[in-house]
C-alpha angles and dihedrals in degrees: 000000000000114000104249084061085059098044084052093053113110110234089230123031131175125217103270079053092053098038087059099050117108123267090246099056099028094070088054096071153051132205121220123191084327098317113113111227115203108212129224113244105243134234120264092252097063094048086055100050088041092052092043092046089048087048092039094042089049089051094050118094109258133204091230131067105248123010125167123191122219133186116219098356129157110260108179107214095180142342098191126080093024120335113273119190126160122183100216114206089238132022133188116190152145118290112257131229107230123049109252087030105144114206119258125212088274096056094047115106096167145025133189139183116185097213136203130197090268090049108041094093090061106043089043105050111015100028089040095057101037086054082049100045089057091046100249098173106222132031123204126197124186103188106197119204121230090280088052088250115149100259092186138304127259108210115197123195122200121251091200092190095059099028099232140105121258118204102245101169151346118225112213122149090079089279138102111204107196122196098164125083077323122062124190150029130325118182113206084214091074097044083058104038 
């Protein structure tokens, strides 16, 4: 994204905004209740752990019929009363109908943000609350140390009565064992190989 394509960008921006921005600046930002967010272009390791967790969660025997996993894709969380989208570093949801169909809040399973020290704060308050608030079942964190190396990872699970993650377990010993939407084994070995 050059810089003359971010000092255009409007602070605020509704849908229809959103939806006629070009590709190439339109993946560099999020919109929260109406406030653009430019996002910060992560480091080849993250990419990396986020791509093998979405191939490795996919592969992995689900609970529901049809599931796909996707890395840095569009999830709409709410359009009213200001338009809301995250683009979470991984997501798990329910197949679409249509071709090109991007998941909404309401197809999404799974989230996950794989977090460094500068980004924990975010992904565990804001983003935490705003997966939450439209009732994602289950929250992933993978929390990275200063090497980008996988430090552990915070699995939250929905209260769905009271709209908000509770922390179910932390996944330390270099494995993930998932038992919700998703079922089975994850090294972080091979996330950081």
């Amino acid at each position: 994204m050059t810089i003359q394509a971010v000092d255009s960008l409007p602070h605020q921006m509704t849908e229809e905004q959103y939806r006629q921005l070009p590709e190439d600046v339109s993946r560099e930002i999020e919109v929260v209740h109406g406030h653009v967010i430019l996002c910060e272009s992560p480091t080849p390791e993250h990419n990396r752990i986020a791509r093998r967790l979405a191939g490795a969660m996919e592969d992995l025997p689900s609970t529901e019929p049809c599931i796909r996993a996707e890395t840095d894709i569009d999830v709409v969380l709410w359009r009213v009363p200001k338009f809301t989208f995250r683009r979470p570093d991984v997501t798990v949801y329910r197949c679409l109908d249509q071709p090109g169909d991007k998941p909404e809040a309401g197809d999404a399973l799974i989230v996950v943000e794989v977090s460094s020290p500068s980004t924990a704060a975010e992904d565990l308050l804001d983003k935490k609350a705003q997966y939450a608030r439209v009732g994602i079942p289950l929250y992933l964190v993978v929390m990275l140390d200063t090497k980008f190396a996988i430090a552990e990872v915070l699995e939250f699970r929905l209260d769905a009565h009271a709209r908000e993650y509770r922390l179910h377990q932390i996944h330390r010993d270099g494995l993930v064992r998932l038992e919700h939407v998703i079922v089975g084994d994850i090294a972080f070995a091979e996330l950081t190989r």
